[in-house]
C-alpha positions as CSV (number, residue, x, y, z in Angstrom):
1,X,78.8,140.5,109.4
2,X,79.7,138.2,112.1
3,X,75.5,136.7,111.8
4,X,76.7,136.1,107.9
5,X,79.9,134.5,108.8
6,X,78.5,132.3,111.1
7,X,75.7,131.4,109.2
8,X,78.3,130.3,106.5
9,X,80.1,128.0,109.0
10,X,76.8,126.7,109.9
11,X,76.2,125.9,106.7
12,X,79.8,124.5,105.8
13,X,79.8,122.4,108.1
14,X,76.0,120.6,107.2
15,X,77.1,120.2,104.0
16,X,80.3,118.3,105.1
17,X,78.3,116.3,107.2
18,X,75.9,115.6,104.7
19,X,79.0,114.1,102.3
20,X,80.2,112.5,104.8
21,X,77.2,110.6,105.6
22,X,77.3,109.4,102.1
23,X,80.8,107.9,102.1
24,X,81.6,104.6,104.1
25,X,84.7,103.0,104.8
26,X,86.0,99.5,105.7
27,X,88.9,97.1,105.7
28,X,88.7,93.5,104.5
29,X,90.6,90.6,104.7
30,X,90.5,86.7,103.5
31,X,91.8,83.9,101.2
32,X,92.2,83.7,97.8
33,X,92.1,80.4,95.7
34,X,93.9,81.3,92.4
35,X,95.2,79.6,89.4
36,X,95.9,80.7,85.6
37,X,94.4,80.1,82.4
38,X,96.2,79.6,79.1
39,X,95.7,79.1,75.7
40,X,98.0,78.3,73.0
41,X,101.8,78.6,74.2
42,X,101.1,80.4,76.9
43,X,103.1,79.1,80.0
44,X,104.8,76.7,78.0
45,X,108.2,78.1,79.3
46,X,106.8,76.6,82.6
47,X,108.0,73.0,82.7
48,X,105.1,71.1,83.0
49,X,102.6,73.8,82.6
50,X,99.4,71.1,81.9
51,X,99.6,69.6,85.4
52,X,99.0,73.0,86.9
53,X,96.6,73.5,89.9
54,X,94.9,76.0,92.3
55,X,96.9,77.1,95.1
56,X,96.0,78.8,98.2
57,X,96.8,82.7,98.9
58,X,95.5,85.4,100.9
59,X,93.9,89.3,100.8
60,X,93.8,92.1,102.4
61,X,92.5,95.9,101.6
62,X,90.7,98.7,102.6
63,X,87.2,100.0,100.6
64,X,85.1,103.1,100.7
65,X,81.6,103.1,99.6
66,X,80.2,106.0,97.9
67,X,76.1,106.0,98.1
68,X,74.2,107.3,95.4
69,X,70.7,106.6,96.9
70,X,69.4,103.9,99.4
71,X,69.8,101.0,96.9
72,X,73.1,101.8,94.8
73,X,76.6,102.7,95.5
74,X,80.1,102.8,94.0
75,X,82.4,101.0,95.7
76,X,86.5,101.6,95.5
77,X,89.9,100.7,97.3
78,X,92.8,99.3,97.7
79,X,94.2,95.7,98.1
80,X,97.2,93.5,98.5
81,X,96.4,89.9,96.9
82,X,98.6,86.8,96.7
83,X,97.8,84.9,93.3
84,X,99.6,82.8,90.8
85,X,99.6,79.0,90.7
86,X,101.2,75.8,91.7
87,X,102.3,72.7,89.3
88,X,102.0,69.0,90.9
89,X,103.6,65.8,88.9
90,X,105.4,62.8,89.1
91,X,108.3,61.0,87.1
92,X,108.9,57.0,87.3
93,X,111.6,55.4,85.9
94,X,111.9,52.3,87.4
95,X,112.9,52.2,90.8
96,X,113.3,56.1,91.2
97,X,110.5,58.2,91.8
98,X,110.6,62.0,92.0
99,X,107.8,64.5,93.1
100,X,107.8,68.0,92.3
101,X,105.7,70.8,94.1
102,X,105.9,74.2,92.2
103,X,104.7,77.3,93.4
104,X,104.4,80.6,91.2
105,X,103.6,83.2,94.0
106,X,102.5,87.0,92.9
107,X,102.1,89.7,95.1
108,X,99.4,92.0,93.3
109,X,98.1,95.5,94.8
110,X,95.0,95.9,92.6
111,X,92.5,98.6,92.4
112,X,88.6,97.7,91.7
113,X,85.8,100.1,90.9
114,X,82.3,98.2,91.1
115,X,78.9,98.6,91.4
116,X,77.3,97.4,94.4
117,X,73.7,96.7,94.6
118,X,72.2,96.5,97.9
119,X,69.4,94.4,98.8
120,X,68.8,94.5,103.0
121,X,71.4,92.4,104.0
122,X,73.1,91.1,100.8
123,X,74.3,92.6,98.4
124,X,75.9,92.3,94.8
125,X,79.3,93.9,93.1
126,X,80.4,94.1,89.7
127,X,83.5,96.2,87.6
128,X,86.6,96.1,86.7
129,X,90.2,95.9,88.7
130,X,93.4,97.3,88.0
131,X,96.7,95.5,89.3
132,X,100.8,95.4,89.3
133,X,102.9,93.0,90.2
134,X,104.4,94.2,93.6
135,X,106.9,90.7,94.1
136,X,106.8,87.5,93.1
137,X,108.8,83.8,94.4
138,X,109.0,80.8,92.7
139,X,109.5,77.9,95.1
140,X,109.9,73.9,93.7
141,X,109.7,71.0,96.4
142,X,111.1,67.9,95.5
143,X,111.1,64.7,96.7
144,X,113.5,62.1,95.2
145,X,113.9,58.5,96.6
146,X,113.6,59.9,99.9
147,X,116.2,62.6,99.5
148,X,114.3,66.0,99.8
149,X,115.2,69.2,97.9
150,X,114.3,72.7,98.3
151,X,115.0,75.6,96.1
152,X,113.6,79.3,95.7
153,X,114.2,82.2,93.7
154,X,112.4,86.2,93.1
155,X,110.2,85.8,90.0
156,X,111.2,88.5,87.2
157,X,108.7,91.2,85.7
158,X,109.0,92.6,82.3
159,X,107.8,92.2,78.3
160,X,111.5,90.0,77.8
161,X,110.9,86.7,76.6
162,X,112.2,83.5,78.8
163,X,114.7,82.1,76.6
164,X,117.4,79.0,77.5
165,X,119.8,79.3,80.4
166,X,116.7,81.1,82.6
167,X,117.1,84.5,81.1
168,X,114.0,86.4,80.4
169,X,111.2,87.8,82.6
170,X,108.6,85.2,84.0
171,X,105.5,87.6,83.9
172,X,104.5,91.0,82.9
173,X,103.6,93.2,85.4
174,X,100.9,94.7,84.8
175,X,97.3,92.6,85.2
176,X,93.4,94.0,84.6
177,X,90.4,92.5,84.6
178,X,86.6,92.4,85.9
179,X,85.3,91.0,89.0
180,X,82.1,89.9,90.4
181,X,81.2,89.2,94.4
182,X,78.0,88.9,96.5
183,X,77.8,89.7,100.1
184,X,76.2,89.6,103.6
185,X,76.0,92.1,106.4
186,X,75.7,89.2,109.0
187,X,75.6,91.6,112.1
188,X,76.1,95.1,112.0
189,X,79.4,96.4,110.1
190,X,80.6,93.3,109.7
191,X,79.9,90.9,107.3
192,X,81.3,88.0,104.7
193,X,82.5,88.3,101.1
194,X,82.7,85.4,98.2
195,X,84.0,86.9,95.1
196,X,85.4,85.8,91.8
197,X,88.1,87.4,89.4
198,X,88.8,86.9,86.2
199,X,91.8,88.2,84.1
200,X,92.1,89.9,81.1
201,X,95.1,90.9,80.2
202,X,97.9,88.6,78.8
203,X,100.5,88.3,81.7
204,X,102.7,86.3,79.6
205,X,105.9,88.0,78.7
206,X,105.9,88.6,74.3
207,X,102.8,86.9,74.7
208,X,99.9,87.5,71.4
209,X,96.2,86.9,71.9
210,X,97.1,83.0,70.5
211,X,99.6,82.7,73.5
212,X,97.6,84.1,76.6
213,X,98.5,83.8,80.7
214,X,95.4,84.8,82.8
215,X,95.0,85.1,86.2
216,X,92.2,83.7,87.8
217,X,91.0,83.6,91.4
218,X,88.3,83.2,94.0
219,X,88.1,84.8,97.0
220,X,86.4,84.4,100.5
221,X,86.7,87.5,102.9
222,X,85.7,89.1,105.8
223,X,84.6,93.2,105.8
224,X,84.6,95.5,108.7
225,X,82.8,98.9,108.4
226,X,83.5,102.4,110.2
């Protein structure tokens, strides 16, 4: 009985070896360059929604890796990701001049499932991603004639349509879409990330598929293996 039970534990214990040979995990971290893309009407409760640009953010996640032979894995985790966008113009009338500087900032924890292809060193990784909206600030610079202003305020998240007076929600919260990256293992554990995302689902509040906000983003980052 007690050759049996230890035989079992024995055995118990390979086995949970053996998955756990097959799982990796890893933390990552980098910069994000994101922006939004629109059709139709979509941002148009943004003043000055055409002169939008990329802005600069930031990630930061953990992954585990789940091999299913030597050349192909699944790859999974969780992440914290600063998107959104900012809006640059200019207004002239005669003597006065005013700048604006606009920044949408979205705090996203997003979920991706992809396929990662390995090939030595590099590898490839495709699927989709799942995100909400965690926070969000809107801050506008403004430079007038030499007289500077700052103001900032927490974005709102909901299906409610921005209407006048500033009422309304500014994005919906949730956000989906698919994204791909390629990678190299430059020493051992450790390696460099350059991926792109692309949203598909319409984060613009009562928005239709003629009225779309998308959230778009590249991404540079450094991974760490266990």
């Amino acid at each position: 009985m007690k050759g049996k039970t230890l035989i079992a534990v024995v055995l118990l214990l390979a086995l949970a070896n053996g998955a756990a040979a097959q799982i990796s995990l890893g933390v990552k971290a980098g910069f994000n360059a994101t922006n939004i893309a629109t059709t139709g009407n979509g941002g148009k409760q943004f003043p000055n929604i055409d002169d939008k640009v990329t802005k600069p953010g930031f990630n930061v996640g953990l992954f585990a890796d789940f091999l299913l032979n030597n050349n192909v894995s699944i790859e999974t985790g969780a992440n914290a990701e600063m998107k959104g966008f900012a809006i640059n113009n200019e207004y002239r009338m005669g003597n006065y001049v005013e700048k604006n500087r606009i920044k949408y900032n979205l705090l996203y924890v997003t979920v991706p499932i992809d396929i990662r292809l390995n090939f030595g060193r590099f590898y490839f990784l495709a699927g989709p991603y799942f995100g909400v909206a965690a926070a969000g600030k809107y801050k506008k610079n403004t430079d007038a004639n030499g007289d500077n202003i700052k103001v900032k305020d927490d974005l709102r998240f909901g299906d409610e349509e921005m209407a006048l007076f500033n009422e309304g929600d500014h994005f919906r919260r949730a956000d989906a879409g698919v994204g791909l990256a390629i990678g190299c293992e430059i020493i051992r554990n450790f390696g460099l990330r350059l991926g792109y995302d692309a949203g598909l689902l319409n984060i613009q509040p009562s928005g239709n598929s003629d009225n779309t906000i998308k959230n778009q983003s590249f991404n540079l980052s450094a991974t760490c293996r266990f």
